[in-house]
N, C-alpha and C positions, 0 to 999 in steps of 0.2 A: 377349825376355820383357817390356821398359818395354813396347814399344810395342804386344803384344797386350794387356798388364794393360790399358795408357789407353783403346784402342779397348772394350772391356768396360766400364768405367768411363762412357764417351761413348756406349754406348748406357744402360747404364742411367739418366744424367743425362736422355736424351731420352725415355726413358718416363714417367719422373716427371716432365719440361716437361707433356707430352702427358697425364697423367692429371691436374694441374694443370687446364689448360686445357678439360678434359672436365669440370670441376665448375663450371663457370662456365654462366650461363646462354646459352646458342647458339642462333641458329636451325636447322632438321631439316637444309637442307643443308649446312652447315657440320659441323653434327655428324656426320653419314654420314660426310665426306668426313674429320673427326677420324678417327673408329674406322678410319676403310680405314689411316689413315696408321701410328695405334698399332698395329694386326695387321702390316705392313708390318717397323718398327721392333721389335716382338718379334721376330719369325720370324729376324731378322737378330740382334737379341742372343743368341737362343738358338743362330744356326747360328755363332757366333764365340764363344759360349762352348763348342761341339765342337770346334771348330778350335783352339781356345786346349788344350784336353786332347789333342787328338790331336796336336799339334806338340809339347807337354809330351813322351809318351810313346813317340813314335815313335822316336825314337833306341836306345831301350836294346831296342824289342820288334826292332829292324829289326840288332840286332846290333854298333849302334854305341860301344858299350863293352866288348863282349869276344860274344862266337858265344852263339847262345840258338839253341837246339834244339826244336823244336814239332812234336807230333800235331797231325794236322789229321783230322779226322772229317767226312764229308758225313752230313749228317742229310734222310733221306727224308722227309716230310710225310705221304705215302699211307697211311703208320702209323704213328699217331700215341703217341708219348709226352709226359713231362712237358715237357720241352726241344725239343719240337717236331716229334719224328719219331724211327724208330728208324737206325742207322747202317750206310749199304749197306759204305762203302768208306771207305779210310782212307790215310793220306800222312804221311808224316816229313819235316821240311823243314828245312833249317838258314840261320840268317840271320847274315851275318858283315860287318861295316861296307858296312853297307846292299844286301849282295849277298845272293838269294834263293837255294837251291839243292833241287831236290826228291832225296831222296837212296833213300827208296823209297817204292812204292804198290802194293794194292790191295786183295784182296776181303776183306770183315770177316771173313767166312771165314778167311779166312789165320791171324790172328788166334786164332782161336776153337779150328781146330784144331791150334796151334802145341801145344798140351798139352793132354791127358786133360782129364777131368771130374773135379774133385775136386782138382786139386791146384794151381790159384790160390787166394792170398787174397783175399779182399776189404778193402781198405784205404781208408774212409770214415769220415765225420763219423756220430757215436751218429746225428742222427737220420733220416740216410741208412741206417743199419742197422736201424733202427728199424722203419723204411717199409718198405722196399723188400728187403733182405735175403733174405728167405722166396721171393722168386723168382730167388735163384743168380746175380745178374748178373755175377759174376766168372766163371762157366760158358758165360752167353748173352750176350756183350760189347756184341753189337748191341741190347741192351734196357740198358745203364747210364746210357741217359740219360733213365729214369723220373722224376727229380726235377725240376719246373719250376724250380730252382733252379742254372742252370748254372754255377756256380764248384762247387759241390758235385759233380756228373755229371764236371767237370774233374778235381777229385781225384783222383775214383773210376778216369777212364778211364789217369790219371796215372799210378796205384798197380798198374791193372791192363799196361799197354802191357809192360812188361819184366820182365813175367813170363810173354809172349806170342811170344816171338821179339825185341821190340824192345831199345830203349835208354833210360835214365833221361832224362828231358823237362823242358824249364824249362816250358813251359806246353801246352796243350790247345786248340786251335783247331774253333768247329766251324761249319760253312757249310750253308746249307740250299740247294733249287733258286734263289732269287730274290738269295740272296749271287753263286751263281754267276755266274747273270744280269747283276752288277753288275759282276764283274771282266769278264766279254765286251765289256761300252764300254769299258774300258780296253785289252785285248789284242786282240778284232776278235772275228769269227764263228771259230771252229775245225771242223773234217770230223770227222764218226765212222765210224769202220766199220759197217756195219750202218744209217744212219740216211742216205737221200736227201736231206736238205738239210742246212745246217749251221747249227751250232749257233752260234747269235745272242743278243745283248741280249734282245730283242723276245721268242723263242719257250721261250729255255731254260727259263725255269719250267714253260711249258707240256708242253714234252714231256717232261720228267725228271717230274713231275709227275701227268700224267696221260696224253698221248700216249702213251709207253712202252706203259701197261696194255693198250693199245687193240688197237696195232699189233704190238706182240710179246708174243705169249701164253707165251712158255718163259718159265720164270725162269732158266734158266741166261744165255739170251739174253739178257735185261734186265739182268741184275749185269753183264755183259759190260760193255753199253753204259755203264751206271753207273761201271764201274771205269775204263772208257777217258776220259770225260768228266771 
């Protein structure tokens, strides 16, 4: 913790050297070569003040003080809501000193038809009921994340998951095509059934994204591929 605080601390000393130094009178190349270095030197406080939160937080999301339990929701793009898309597919995941475990998955569907119509509550903030309410999303699960406001859409999905089939959830995870895309540089390219190449860093946006539409006109076909991926 000292020595992520001080590195934070040493950049921002170096900003304020370098804004210093940029009120002085300079000649143009000197000054260019100023600004490249202040852009530089931010990009870098700001990417170590991430790093400084996510080393903060990681331990307790990743299960290192006792097991944390999380929905995880892909959120599609192609249809869009307030939080960025509506939700094809979805996952339960349990995290237990620093061990990941997926315990189930799949179609939102699942979900949606685990109970009738009418007999989930909806358990949200007033002005999430306020809003959004009037279109049933404890009914149509895959539209609860109407609100641009995703700690809010997390409540709701929170409130609604275990009265769905599920289990009560310390938190709400939701990953769009380009989140995926970023866990594939970390685990490699994976194979889908139904999909001739595999799914990569590079494409997965693309084809979860919009490929899919092109190439597979079922929709049963497409959640297929969705739920596999």
């Amino acid at each position: 913790h000292g020595q992520r605080g001080q590195n934070l601390k040493s950049a921002d000393q170096a900003v304020t050297s370098i804004d210093d130094a940029r009120d002085a009178p300079l000649l143009p190349p000197l000054r260019d070569r100023l600004d490249e270095l202040s852009d530089q030197v931010i990009d870098a406080r700001d990417s170590a003040s991430v790093a400084n939160s996510v080393v903060s937080q990681l331990p307790d999301l990743l299960g290192g003080h006792g097991t944390r339990r999380y929905l995880v929701v892909f959120l599609t793009p192609a249809e869009l809501r307030g939080a960025g898309g509506f939700i094809g597919s979805y996952a339960e995941i349990v995290a237990n000193g620093g061990e990941v475990r997926l315990i189930r998955s799949g179609r939102i569907a699942d979900l949606i038809d685990a109970v009738p119509p009418g007999i989930r509550t909806l358990i949200a903030p007033e002005d999430y009921v306020r809003r959004w309410a009037r279109f049933n999303p404890q009914d149509y699960i895959q539209d609860a994340t109407f609100s641009p406001d995703w700690p809010m859409d997390a409540e709701v999905l929170r409130g609604l998951y275990p009265q769905s089939g599920g289990t009560v959830v310390d938190g709400v995870i939701g990953v769009d095509p380009t989140g995926l895309a970023a866990l594939l540089r970390l685990t490699g390219p994976i194979s889908l059934a139904g999909i001739g190449e595999p799914l990569t860093a590079d494409n997965a946006a693309e084809v979860l994204t919009r490929t899919q539409y092109l190439e597979y006109g079922d929709r049963a076909e497409r959640a297929e591929i969705l739920e596999e991926a």
